[in-house]
Structures are given as C-alpha cells and as structure tokens.
C-alpha positions as CSV (number, residue, x, y, z in Angstrom):
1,X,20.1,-23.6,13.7
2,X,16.4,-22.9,13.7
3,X,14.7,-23.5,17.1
4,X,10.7,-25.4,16.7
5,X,9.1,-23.6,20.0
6,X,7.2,-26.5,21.8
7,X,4.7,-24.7,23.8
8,X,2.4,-27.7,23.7
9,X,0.5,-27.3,20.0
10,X,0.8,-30.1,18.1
11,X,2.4,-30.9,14.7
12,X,5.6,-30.4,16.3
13,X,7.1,-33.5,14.6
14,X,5.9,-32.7,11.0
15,X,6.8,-29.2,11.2
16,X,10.3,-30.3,12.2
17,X,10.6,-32.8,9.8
18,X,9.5,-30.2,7.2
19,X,12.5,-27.8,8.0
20,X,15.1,-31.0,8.0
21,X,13.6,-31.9,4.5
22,X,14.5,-28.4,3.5
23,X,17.9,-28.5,4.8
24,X,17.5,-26.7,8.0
25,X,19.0,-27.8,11.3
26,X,16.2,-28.1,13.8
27,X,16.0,-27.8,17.4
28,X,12.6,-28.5,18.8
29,X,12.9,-26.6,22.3
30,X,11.3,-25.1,25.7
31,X,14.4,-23.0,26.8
32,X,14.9,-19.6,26.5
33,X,19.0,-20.3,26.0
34,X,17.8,-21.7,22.4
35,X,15.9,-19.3,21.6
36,X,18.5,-16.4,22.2
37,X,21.1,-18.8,20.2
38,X,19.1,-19.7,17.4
39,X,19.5,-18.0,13.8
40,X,15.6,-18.1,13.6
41,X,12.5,-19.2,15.9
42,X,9.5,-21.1,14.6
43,X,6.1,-21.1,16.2
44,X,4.4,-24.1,14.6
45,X,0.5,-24.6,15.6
46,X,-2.6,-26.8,15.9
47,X,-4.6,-25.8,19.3
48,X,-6.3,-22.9,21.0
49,X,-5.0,-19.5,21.2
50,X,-5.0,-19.1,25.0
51,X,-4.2,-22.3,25.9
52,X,-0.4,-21.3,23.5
53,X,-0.2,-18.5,25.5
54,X,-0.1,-19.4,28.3
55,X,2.2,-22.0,27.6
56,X,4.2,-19.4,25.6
57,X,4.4,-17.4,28.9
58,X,8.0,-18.3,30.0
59,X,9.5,-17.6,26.8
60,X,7.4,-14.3,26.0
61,X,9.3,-11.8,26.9
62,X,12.8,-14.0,25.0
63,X,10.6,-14.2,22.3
64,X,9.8,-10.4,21.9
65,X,13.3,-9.3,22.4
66,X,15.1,-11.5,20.1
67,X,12.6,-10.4,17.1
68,X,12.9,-6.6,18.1
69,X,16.7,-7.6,17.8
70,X,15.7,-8.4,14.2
71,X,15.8,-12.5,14.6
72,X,14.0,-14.5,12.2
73,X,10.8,-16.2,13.0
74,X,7.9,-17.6,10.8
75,X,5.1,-18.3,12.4
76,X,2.3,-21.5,11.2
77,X,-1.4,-21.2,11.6
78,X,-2.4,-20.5,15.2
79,X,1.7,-19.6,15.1
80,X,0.8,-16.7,12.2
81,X,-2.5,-16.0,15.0
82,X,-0.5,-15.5,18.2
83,X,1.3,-12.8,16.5
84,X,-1.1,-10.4,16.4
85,X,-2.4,-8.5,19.6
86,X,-5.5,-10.1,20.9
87,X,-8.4,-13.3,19.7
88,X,-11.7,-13.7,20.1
89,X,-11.0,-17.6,20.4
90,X,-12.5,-18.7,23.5
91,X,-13.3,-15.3,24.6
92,X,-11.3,-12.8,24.6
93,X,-7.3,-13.1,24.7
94,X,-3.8,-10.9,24.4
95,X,-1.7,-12.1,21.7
96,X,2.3,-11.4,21.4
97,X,1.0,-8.0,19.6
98,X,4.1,-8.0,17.2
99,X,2.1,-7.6,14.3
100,X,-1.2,-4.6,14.7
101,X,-4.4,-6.3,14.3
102,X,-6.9,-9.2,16.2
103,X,-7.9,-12.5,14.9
104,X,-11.9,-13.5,14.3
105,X,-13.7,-16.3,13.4
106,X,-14.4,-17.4,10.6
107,X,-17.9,-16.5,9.1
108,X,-21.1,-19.1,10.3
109,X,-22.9,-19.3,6.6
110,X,-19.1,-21.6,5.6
111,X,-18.1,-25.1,7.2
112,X,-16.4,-24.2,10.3
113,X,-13.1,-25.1,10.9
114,X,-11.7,-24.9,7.3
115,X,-9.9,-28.3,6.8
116,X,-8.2,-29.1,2.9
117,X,-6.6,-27.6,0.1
118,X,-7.1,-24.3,-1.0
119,X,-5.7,-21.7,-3.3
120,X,-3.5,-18.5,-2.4
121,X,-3.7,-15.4,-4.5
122,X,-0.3,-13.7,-4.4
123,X,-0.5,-10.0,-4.1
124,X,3.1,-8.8,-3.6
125,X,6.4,-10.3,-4.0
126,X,8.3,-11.4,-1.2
127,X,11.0,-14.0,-0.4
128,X,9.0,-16.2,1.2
129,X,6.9,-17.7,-1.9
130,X,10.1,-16.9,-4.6
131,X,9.1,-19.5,-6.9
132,X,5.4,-20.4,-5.8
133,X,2.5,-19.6,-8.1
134,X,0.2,-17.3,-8.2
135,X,-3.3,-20.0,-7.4
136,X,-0.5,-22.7,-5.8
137,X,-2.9,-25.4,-3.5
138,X,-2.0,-25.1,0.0
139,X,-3.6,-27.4,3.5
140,X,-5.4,-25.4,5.4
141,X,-7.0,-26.2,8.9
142,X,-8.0,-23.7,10.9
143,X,-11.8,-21.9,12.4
144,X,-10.3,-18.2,13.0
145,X,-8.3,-15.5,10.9
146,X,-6.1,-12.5,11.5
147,X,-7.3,-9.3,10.5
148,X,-4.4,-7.0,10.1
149,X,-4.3,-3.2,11.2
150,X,-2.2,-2.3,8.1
151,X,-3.0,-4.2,5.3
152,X,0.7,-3.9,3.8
153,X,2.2,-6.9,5.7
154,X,-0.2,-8.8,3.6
155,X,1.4,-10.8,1.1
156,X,-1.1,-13.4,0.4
157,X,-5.0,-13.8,0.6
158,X,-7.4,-16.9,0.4
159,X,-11.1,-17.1,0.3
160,X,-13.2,-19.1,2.6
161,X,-16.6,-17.1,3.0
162,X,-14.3,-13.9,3.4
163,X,-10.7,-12.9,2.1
164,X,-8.2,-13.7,4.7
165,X,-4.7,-13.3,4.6
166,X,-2.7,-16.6,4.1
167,X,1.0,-15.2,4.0
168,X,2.1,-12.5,5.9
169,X,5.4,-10.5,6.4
170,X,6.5,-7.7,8.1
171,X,9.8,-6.8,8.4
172,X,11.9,-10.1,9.7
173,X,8.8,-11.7,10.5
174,X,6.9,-14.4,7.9
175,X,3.8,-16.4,9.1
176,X,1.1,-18.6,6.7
177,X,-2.0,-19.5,7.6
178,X,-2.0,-23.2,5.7
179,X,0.6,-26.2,6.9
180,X,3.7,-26.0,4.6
181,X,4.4,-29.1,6.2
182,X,1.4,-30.3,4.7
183,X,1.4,-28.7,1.5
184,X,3.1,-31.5,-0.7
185,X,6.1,-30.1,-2.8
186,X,4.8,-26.2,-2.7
187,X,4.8,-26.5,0.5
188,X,8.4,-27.8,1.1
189,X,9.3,-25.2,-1.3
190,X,7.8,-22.0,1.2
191,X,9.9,-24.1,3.8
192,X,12.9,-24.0,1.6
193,X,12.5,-20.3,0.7
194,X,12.7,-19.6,4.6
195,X,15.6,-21.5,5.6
196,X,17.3,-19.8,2.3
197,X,16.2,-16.4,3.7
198,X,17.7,-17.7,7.2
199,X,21.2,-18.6,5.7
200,X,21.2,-15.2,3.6
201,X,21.0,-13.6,6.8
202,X,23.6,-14.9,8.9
C-alpha cells in the first residue's frame, strides 16, 4: 500500500488516480498509523511551501523516521520542494531538510510560475525514469526550484531561464519537479517505474 499524504495541497485526487492507474494500492491519508504501515509515502503538491508545513506538522517527525528507516517516498513538485531544508517562498521557511540544499525562485527576465510542457535532460540512470527518454515532454507548474547542496542526487535537469533539477534521487528518496499525473503516457510510465521500485522492495 502506498499512503497519498493529504496535508491540504491540492491534486490529491489526480495524483491518486495516477498511482491506481499504475497498479498501486493507494491510501490518501492524515494519520500517522498509515504512514508507519505503508510500503512507501507520497507527498503530492500544488500550494505554498509554509502553508504544507505547517500542515505537515503533525506527521513530521513519522515522516522523518520512517524514511531514516529506509521507507519509500517520492515526492511531486512543491512535494520534491519540501524536502529540502529551507524556501524563500513567502519569506523565509524550514523545509523537512532530508535532502541538503534550499529552494529559490525562479528567475524575473522568464514568465513566472512556469505552467506546460517541457523537456527533461536525463543525466544519470536511475530507476525512476527506466524506460523514459532522454528530451521526454513533461507538465510542469511551478514559480520556485530546489537548488541542491550536492549536485549528485540530481538525476534530471530542465531549463526555464536557469537549469533546474527536474528528477531527483537520493538514496530511497525520488521526487520530480513536473506532474506525472499530468504527464500523458511518460508520465504514467515514471508512476509505474515507482510503484515497480515499491514492490521490488518489499
């Protein structure tokens, strides 16, 4: 079972819709019980970073142990952002810091927030795009980007007035920037790839 985290983003229902397409068992949850019982934790996302965290605030601390116990999660847009360990979004705001770095926003001289298709450029193998290619179209929407500490969890870049990363991985933790959900049949493919990387793991 893979646990949807509803801390009051939207695109809850196409995210879990997404995962049931690609043959996941979904639970779209608050509690802390299905978090712990899960195989793997998604944090989908459309909102504002400190607005998720605080509504992430209850769960936090599940959250954090249960992926230091080496539980799945992929995160989704502002769900890739609150990984990292603080945003400029807003002002200034603490992230779950599982991943070194800070998020920005984008640059002023491009149309802020970046909304439509846009290409990835694939710069090391992983799991999570086995059998994507290298240029694939993905739906982005989104007005900040994460900067990593340690460029090595990047696994994908886009352009949008500055290269940001677009897929990420480090260790048992994947996040995009773009929707899968909303990503046609590439996307339903990087959904696929995770819960196949899920069911390998159990």
């Amino acid at each position: 079972m893979i646990c949807v985290v509803d801390y009051g983003v939207g695109n809850l229902r196409s995210i879990t819709r997404g995962l049931e397409k690609a043959g996941a068992t979904v639970k779209l949850t608050t509690r802390i019980e299905d978090v712990r019982s899960a195989e793997a934790v998604v944090l989908p996302g459309v909102g504002a970073f400190k607005d998720a965290m605080e509504k992430m605030q209850p769960l936090k601390e599940a959250l954090l142990q249960e992926v230091k116990n080496g539980k799945l999660m992929l995160g989704i847009c502002l769900g890739l952002q609150v990984l990292f360990e603080e945003s400029a979004e807003g002002g200034n705001y603490e992230g779950l810091a599982l991943i070194k770095g800070h998020v920005a926003r984008l640059p002023s001289h491009v149309k802020v927030p970046h909304i439509g298709w846009n290409t990835i450029k694939i710069r090391r193998e992983n799991p999570l795009l086995e059998g994507i290619n290298n240029g694939a179209y993905m739906y982005f929407v989104h007005s900040y980007y994460a900067i990593p500490t340690n460029e090595e969890v990047i696994v994908a870049t886009t352009n949008y007035g500055v290269e940001f990363p677009s897929v990420i991985c480090n260790g048992n933790i994947f996040a995009t920037q773009f929707h899968p959900e909303k990503s046609g049949e590439a996307g339903l493919k990087v959904l696929r790839n995770f819960v196949a990387i899920v069911k390998e793991a159990v």
